[in-house]
N, C-alpha and C positions, 0 to 999 in steps of 0.2 A: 755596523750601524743597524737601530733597530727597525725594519722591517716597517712597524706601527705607530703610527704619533702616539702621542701620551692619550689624547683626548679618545683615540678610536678605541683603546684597552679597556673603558666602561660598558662602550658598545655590543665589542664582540662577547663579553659577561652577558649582557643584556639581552643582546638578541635570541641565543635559545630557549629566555625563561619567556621573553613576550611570544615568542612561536608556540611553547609549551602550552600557555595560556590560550592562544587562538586555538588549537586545537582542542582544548578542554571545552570551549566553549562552543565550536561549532560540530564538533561530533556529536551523538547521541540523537535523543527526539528531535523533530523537526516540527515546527509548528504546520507544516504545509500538510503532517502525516495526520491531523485531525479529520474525526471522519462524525458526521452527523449522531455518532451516537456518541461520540466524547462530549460536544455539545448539548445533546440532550443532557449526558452525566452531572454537565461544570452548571446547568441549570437549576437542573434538580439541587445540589452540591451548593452552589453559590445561595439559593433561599433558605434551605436548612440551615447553613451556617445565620446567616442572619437570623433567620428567627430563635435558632437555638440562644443566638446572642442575647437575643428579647427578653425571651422565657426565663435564663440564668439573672438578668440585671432584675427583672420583677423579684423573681425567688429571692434576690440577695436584699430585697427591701422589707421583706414579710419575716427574715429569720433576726432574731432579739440582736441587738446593737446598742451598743453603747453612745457612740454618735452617730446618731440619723440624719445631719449635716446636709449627707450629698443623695438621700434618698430620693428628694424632690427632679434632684439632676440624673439618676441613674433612669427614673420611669418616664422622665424625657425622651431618655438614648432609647429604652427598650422600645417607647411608641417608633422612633425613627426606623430604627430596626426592622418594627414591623412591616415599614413602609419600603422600607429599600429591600427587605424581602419580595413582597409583593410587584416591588419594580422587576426584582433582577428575575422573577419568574416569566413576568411577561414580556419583557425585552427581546428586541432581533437577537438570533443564534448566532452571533458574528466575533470575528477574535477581539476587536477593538472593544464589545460592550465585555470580554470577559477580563481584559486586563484592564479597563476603565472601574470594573466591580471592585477588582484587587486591590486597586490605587483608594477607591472609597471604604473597602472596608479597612485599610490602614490607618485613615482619616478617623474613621467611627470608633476603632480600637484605641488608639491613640487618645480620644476625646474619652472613653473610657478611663482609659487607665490615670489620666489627667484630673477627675474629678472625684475618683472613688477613693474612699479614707476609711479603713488603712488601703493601701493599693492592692497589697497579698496578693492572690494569682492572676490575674484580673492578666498582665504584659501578657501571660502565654495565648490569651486568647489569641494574638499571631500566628497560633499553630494552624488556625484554618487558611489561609489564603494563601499562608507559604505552603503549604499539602498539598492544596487545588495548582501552585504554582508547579510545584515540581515533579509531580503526576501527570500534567496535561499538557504544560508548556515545554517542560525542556529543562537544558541548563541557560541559554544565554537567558530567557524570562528568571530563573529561578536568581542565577548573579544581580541582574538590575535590582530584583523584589528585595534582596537581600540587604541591599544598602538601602530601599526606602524603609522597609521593616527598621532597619537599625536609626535611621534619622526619626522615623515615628514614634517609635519607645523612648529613643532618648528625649523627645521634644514631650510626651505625656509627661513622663517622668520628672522633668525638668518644670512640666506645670505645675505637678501636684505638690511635690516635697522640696524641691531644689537643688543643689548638688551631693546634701547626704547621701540621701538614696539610692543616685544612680550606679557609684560603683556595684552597692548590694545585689541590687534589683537587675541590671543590666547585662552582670556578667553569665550568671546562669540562666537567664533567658533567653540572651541571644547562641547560648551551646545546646542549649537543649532542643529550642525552632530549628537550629541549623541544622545540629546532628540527626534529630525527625526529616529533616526535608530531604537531605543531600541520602540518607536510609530510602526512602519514599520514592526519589530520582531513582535509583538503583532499581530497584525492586521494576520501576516501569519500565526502566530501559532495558532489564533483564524478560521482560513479560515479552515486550518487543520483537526482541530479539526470537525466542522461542516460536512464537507468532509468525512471524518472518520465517523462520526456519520449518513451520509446520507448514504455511502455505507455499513456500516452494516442493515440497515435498508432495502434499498435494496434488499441486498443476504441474508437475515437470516430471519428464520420466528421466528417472536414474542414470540407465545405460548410455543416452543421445545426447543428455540436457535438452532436449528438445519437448516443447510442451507436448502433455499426455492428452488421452483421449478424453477426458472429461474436460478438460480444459478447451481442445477443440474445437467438442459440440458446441461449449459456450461462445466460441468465436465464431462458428458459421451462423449459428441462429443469429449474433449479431452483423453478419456481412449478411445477411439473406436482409433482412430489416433494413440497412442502410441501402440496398440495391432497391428495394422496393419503395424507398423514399425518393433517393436520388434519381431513379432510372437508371442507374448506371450497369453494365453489365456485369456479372458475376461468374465464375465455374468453380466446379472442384473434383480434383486431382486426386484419384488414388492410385498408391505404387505400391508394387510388390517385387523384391526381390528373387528374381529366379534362380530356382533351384539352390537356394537355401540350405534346404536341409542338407544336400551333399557336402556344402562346404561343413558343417559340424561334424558328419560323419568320417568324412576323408582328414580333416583338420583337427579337429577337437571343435569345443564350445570358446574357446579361448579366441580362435581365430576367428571363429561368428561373430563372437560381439566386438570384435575388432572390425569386422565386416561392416556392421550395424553402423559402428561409432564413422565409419570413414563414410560410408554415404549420407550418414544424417550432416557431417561437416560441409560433402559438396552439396548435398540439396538444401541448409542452408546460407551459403554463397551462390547458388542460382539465383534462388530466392530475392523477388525485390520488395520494396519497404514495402507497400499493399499487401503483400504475399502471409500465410499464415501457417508456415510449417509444423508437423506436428508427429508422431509415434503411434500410431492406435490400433496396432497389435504384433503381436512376434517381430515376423517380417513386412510388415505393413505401416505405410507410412500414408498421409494426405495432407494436399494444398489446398489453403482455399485461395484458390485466386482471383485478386481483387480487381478491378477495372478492365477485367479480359472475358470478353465472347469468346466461344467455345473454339473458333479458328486461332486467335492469339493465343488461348491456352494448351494450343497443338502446337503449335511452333515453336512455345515455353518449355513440352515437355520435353520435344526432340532434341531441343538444344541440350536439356538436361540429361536425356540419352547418351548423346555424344560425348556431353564432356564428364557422366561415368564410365565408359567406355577407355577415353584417355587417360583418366587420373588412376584407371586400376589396372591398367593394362599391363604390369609391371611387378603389382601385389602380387599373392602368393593367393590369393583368392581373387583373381579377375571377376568385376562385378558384372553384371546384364541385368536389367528389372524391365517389368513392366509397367502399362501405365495406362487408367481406364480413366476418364475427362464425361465432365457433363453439363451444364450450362444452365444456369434459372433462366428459363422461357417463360414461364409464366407467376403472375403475383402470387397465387395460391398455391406453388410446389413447395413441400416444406423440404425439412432440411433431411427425413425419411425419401422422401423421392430420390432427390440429389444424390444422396448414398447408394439407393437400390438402385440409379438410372447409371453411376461411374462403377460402380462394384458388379455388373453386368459388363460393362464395358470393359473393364478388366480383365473379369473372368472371358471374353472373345479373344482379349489380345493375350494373353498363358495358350489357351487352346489351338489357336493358330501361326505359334512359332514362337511365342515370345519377344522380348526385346523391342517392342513398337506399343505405340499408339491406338488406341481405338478411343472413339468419341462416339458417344450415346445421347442421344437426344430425347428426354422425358418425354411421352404421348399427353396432347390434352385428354382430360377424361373422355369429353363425347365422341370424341374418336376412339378413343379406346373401347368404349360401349360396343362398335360395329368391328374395331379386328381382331381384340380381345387382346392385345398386344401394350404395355406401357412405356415399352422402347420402341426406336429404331437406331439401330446400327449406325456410324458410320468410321470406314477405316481408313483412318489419316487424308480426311478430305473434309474440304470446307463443309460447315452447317447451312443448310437452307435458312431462308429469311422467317423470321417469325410470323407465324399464323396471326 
């Protein structure tokens, strides 16, 4: 007996072409990936087409014709043209006014192609909106635009001449728009793509995946700004790998960045969501950590001590690092202080055994002026209260 009713055997046909479909339609650009300069672009982009539209229906009234019939109606369209140019320039930068453009200038093309005699190239004018469509929006915009596109030619069409024409006129229009657009699709979502792949390249280091030192800087200067808005407490962690070099030397480079790759995986599972791990240099790593006084980011680092301690204990290169911590005390320490006040604190805890904690607390300037000093020390003990 068979397994499947009759009725379910359409289905199961059916069902991986509509999956097939949703995934066409929901991969690729995403309208959410629009960024204030694609908006500027679809502006810019959205008026020139209009006005080009203008300029072209004038020009097509001023060249010799045999019937000058629909001239009166074409410098109609051009005047509108110029107006819904002049709109779509100074319109909100918003997605609603850019497919709202799209849906009118269908309308406007449509209304063209509907009154011009003979009609001749007049349908391709489509080529602009489905471009801007499938360039900026995507595929699920470019699929909708595509059926209104096809109901709007064939409704012009159907104004102008009646059903002679539209087999003519319809079918190479609508292969040539499509094949332009779904061409135009590609090419963006290949740009994308590269884009995407340059900026991880960029901000990520190779070796950790863990983001680079330029990428960093760009996160701490923004935790320093948010701490300085919010009041909320701020520090940042630098680690260093002890005795590093030995393991390359006794191991190879093989087992180093083996090394690398296993402590950037536990320090980021230390790490909690506020937390800002990152690679910025050899054997050098730094946290910014978010909502933690310089006491909580000693007990953060210990922990993280410990549990490299246990996770390598076993390896073939047993890890130990160290770990120099420093605290914004004040609204004007930039993010140069911070570094020189934990990169000192670091460089105490290498010189005095390794393996541990030191905490350094930035000197305010006017104090600094009388001890000549921009730190003070301290090792693995609470920070005094702020000045």
């Amino acid at each position: 007996m068979d397994q499947f009713a009759p009725l379910d055997r359409p289905l199961l046909v059916l069902t991986p072409l509509f999956n097939r479909a949703r995934r066409l339609l929901t991969e690729g650009r995403s309208t959410k990936a629009l960024t204030p300069e694609d908006f500027h672009q679809m502006r810019l982009t959205g008026s020139v087409e209009y006005l080009a539209g203008a300029v072209t229906l004038t020009l097509a009234t001023l060249v010799p014709d045999a019937d000058t019939s629909d001239h009166s109606a074409l410098l109609v369209l051009a005047l509108i043209g110029v107006l819904l140019s002049a709109l779509r320039y100074t319109a909100p930068q918003r997605l609603a006014v850019v497919r709202a453009s799209i849906l009118v200038g269908f309308v406007y093309i449509a209304s063209i192609v509907a009154v011009a005699t003979p009609v001749g190239p007049t349908p391709f004018f489509f080529l602009w909106p489905m471009l801007t469509t499938a360039y900026f929006l995507g595929r699920r915009d470019l699929a909708a635009y595509t059926a209104g596109f096809s109901l709007a030619l064939l409704i012009g069409l159907l104004g102008n001449g009646g059903v002679n024409i539209v087999p003519v006129m319809f079918g190479p229009t609508f292969s040539v728009v499509l094949i332009a657009s779904l061409l135009v699709l590609a090419v963006r979502e290949r740009v994308d793509g590269l884009m995407g792949d340059l900026a991880y390249t960029a901000s990520t280091d190779m070796l950790t995946d863990l983001p680079n030192r330029r990428t960093f800087e760009a996160a701490c200067d923004a935790a320093i700004e948010r701490s300085r808005r919010s009041k909320a407490p701020m520090s940042l962690a630098i680690i260093d790998l002890d005795h590093f070099k030995a393991i390359n030397d006794r191991l190879g480079h093989a087992e180093g960045d083996r090394a690398l790759r296993r402590f950037a995986t536990i320090l980021r599972e230390q790490c909690r969501a506020v937390d800002f791990p990152a690679r910025i240099g050899g054997e050098e790593f730094a946290v910014v950590l978010g909502e933690a006084d310089g006491e909580q980011a000693r007990i953060l680092a210990e922990a993280l001590l410990a549990r490299v301690k246990e996770a390598t204990a076993h390896d073939p290169a047993p890890l130990s690092v160290s770990i120099g911590i420093t605290e914004l005390h004040d609204a004007s320490d930039t993010q140069d202080v911070l570094l020189l006040a934990a990169d000192r604190a670091l460089y105490e805890a290498k010189n005095t055994g390794r393996g541990k904690v030191v905490v350094a607390v930035p000197v305010p300037e006017a104090r600094a002026m009388h001890t000549g000093h921009r730190l003070e020390l301290l090792h693995s003990a609470p920070l005094p209260p702020a000045a």
